[in-house]
C-alpha positions in Angstrom: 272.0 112.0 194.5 270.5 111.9 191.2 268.1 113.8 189.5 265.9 111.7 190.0 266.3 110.6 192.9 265.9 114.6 194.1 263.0 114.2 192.2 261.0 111.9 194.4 262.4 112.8 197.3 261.1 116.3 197.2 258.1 115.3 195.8 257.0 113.3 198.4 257.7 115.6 200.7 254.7 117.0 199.8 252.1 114.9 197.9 251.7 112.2 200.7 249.2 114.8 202.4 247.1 115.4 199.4 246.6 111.6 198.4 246.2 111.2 202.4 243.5 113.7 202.4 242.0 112.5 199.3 241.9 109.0 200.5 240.3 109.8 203.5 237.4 111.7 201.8 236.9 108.2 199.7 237.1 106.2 202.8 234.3 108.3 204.4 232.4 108.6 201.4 232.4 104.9 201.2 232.2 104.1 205.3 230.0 106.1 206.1 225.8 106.0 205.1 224.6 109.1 203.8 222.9 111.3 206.4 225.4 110.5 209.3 227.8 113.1 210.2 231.5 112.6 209.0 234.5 113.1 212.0 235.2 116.6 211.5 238.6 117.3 210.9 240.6 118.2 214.2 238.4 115.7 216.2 240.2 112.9 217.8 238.8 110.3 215.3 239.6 112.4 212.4 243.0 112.4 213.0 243.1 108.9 214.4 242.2 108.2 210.8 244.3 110.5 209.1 247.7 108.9 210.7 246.5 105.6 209.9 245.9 106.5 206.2 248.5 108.6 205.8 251.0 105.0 206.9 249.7 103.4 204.5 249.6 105.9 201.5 253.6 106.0 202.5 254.3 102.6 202.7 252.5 101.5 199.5 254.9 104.2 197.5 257.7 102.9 199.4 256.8 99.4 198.3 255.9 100.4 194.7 259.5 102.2 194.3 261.5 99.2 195.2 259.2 97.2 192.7 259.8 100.3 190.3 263.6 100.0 190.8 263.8 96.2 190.4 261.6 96.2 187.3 264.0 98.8 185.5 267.2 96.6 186.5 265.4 93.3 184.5 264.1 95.4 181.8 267.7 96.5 181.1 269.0 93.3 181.3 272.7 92.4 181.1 275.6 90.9 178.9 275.1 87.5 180.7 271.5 87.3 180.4 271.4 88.6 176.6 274.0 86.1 176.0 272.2 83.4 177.9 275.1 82.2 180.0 275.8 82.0 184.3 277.6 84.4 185.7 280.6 81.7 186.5 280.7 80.9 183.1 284.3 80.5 181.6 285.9 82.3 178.5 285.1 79.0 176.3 281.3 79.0 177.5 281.5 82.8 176.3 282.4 81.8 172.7 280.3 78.7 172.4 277.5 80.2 173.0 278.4 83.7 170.7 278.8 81.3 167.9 275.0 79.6 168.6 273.7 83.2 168.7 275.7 84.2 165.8 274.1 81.9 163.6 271.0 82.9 164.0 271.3 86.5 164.5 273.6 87.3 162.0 272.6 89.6 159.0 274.0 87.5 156.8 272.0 84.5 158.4 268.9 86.4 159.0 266.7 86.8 155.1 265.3 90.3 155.7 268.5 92.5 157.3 267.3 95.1 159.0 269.3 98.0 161.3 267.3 96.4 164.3 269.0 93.0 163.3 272.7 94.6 162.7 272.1 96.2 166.3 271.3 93.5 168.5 274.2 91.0 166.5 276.7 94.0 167.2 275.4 94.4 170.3 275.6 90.6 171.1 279.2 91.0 169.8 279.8 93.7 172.2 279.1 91.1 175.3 281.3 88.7 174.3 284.3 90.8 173.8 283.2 92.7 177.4 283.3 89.1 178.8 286.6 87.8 177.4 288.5 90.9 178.9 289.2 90.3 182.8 289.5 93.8 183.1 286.6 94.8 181.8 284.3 91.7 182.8 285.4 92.9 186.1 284.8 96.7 185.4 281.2 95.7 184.1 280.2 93.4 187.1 281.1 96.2 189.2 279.9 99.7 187.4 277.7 98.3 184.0 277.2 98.9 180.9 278.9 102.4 181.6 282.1 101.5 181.3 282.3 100.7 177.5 282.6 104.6 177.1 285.7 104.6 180.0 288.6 106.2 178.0 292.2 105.4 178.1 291.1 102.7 181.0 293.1 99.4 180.2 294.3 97.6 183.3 291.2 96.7 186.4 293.0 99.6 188.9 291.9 102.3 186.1 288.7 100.9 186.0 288.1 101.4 189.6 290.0 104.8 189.9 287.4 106.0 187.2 284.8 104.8 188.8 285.6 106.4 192.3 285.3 109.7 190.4 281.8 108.9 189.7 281.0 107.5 193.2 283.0 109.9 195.9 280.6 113.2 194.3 277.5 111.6 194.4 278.0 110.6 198.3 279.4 114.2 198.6 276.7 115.5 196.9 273.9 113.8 198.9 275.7 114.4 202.8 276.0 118.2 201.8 272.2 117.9 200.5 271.2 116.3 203.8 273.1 118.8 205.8 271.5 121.8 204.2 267.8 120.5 205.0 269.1 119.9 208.6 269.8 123.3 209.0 266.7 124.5 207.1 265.0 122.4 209.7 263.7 119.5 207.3 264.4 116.1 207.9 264.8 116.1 211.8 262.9 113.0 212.9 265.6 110.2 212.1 268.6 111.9 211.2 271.2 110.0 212.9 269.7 106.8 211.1 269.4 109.4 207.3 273.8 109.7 207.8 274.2 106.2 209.0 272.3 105.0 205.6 274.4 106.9 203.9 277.6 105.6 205.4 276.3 102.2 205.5 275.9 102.4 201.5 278.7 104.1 200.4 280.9 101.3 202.7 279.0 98.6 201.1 279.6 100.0 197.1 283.0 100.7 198.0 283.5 96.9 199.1 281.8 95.4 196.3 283.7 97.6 193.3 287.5 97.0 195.1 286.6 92.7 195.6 287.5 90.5 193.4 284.3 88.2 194.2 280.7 89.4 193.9 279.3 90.1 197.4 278.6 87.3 200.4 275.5 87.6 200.7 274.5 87.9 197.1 276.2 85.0 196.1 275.1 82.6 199.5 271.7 84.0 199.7 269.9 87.1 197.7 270.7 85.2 194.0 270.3 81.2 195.0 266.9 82.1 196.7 265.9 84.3 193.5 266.9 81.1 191.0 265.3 78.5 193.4 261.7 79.8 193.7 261.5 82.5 190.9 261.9 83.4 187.6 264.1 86.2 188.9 267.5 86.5 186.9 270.1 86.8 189.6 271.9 90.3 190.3 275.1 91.6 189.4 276.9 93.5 191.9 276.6 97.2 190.4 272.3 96.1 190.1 272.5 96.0 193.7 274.1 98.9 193.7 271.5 100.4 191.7 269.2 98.5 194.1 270.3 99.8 197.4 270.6 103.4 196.3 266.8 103.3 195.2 265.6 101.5 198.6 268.1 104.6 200.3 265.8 106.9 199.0 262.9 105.3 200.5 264.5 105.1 203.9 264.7 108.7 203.8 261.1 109.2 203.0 259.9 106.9 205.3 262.0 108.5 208.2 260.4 111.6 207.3 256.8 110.7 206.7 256.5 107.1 208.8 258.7 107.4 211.5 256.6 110.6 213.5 253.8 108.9 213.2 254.9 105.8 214.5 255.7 107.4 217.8 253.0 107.5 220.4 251.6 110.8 220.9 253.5 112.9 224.0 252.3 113.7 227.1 252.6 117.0 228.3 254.8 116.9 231.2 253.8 118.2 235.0 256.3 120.8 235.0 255.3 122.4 231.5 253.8 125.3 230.7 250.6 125.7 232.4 249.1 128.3 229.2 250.3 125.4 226.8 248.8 123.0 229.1 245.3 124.9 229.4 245.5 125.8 225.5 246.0 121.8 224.8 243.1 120.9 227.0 240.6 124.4 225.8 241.4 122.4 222.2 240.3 119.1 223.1 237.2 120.6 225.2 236.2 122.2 221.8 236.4 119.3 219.7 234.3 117.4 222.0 231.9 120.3 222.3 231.6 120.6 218.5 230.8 116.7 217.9 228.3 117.1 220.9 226.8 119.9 219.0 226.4 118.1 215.4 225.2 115.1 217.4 222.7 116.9 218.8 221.5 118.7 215.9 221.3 115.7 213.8 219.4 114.1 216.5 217.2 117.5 216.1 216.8 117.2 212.3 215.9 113.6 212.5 212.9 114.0 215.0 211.8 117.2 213.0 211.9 114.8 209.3 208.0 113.6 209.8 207.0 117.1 210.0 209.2 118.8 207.0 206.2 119.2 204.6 204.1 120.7 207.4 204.8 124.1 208.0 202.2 124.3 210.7 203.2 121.4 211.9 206.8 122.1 212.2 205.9 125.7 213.8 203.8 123.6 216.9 206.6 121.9 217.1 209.0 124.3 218.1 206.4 126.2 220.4 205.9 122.8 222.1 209.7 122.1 222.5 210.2 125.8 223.5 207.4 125.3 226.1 209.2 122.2 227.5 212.3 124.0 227.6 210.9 126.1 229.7 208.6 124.2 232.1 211.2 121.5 232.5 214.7 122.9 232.2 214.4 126.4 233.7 211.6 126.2 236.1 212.8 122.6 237.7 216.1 124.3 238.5 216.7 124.2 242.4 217.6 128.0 242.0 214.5 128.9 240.1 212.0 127.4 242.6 214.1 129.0 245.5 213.6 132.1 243.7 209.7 131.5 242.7 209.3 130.8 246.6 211.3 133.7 248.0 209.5 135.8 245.2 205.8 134.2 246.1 206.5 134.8 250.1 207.6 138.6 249.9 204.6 139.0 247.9 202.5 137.2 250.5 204.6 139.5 253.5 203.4 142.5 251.6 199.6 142.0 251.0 196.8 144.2 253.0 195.5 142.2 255.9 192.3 142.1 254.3 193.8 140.8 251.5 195.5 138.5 253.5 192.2 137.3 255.3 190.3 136.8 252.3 192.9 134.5 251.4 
């Protein structure tokens, strides 16, 4: 893999929780009135919200890399599109239209020469004799602009030996990467899928540079549908190349950042362990009694607002609720009046009988 492409991968490995969490804090800030109480993090809602956010933080970077990766294939552009010519066009369409441009770019043409002018005629000139080769027309379809600094490369077989020294260690490169984060533990969920990406894409660039025709389903579908209902120039085999090793990345990051969360949350099975069992449930029965406890708080604060200026007020209040409390909580208890009454008849059992008779 590239640099680059380490780059992002490691990367976001790590930032997708911190725009999740600071997402989240936005969404509740803009969700939620002020005054009510926010889902406390470890509550079931909390993290109901969390996964949800965290999907889509993922997915818009996956989307925004492709879009990344396509936009720095056009900006680059290509011999055929700087020339302004098809990618079928023949040898004499090549010099036809070299001489148009020619004329006009020029520095003898052009009235105030300039090095940017010299470059773009020279690299104008460049294209056509890339073009006119077969061998390297075919070398430059398949690997880019790359292969104008390809020493001692004449015939199309040298082109393509070269270029499988540039492909075989950057396939090598990324399986032994993968295979070290296996074994550091990283990267488990999907991993079967992580090596058959990688297989899949080093199959398909080693088809398309050792063809002598641009990929099936570039030529029948991708670039006709592009040219039909956009303004999208069509692709040259090594820009898909470029292509599909930019969405490979994003595979990997969505198997590990997307795919655990798309998978409904376990069960713990009958025959588990009973402690983890017990723990799972202790956990839940916390959760529930802390959102009881800020609902009931809140509840609380908001019956004690009208009286917030009154100290007096506030302090009858409280002796009031305390009161109730008491009278209607602890003393309406079944086991409270069976104790009042066993209390009450021992006392009676006990009294003097004169006592007794003057009641």
């Amino acid at each position: 893999m590239s640099a680059g492409n380490l780059l992002s991968l490691a990367g976001w490995t790590f930032l997708p929780n911190l725009v999740t969490g600071w997402v989240q804090s936005v969404y509740y800030g803009i969700t939620i009135r002020a005054g009510d109480p926010k889902p406390q993090p470890g509550s079931p809602r909390f993290l109901l919200h969390r996964r949800r956010i965290h999907i889509i933080v993922v997915s818009a970077y996956l989307l925004y890399t492709i879009y990344e990766a396509d936009w720095d294939i056009r900006r680059a552009s290509d011999y055929y599109q700087d020339l302004g010519i098809p990618h079928n066009a023949s040898d004499r369409d090549i010099k036809s239209r070299f001489r148009r441009l020619a004329a006009i770019h020029h520095p003898d043409k052009v009235s105030s020469s300039s090095p940017t002018s010299e470059n773009y005629f020279v690299h104008l000139k460049l294209a056509q004799d890339t073009l006119l080769d077969p061998a390297k027309r075919f070398a430059y379809e398949r690997f880019g602009p790359d292969i104008i600094n390809w020493q001692r490369c004449s015939g199309v077989r040298d082109f393509v030996l070269h270029g499988l020294q540039a492909i075989l260690p950057y396939y090598g490169a990324a399986a032994i990467f993968m295979y070290v984060l296996g074994l550091l533990g990283y990267l488990e969920w999907g991993k079967y899928w992580r090596w058959l990406t990688l297989i899949g894409l080093c199959v398909f660039e080693l088809h398309t540079i050792s063809r002598p025709h641009f990929p099936l389903f570039a030529t029948n579908f991708l670039n006709p549908l592009l040219t039909t209902f956009t303004h999208h120039p069509p692709y040259l085999p090594y820009q898909l190349i470029l292509l599909a090793r930019k969405m490979s990345v994003t595979l990997y990051i969505a198997f590990a950042q997307i795919g655990p969360l798309l998978q409904p949350p376990t069960a713990v099975p009958a025959n588990a362990n009973p402690e983890l069992a017990l723990k799972q449930q202790l956990d839940k029965l916390e959760a529930t009694a802390k959102q009881a406890d800020l609902e009931a708080t809140r509840l609380v604060q908001m019956e004690l607002s009208p009286f917030g200026g009154d100290p007096q007020a506030l302090k009858e209040v409280q002796k009031s609720t305390s009161e109730w409390l008491v009278h209607n909580t602890i003393r309406n208890d079944p086991e409270v009046k069976d104790a009042f009454g066993r209390t009450l008849m021992r006392r009676r059992g006990d009294a003097p009988a004169g006592a007794r008779g003057n009641r």
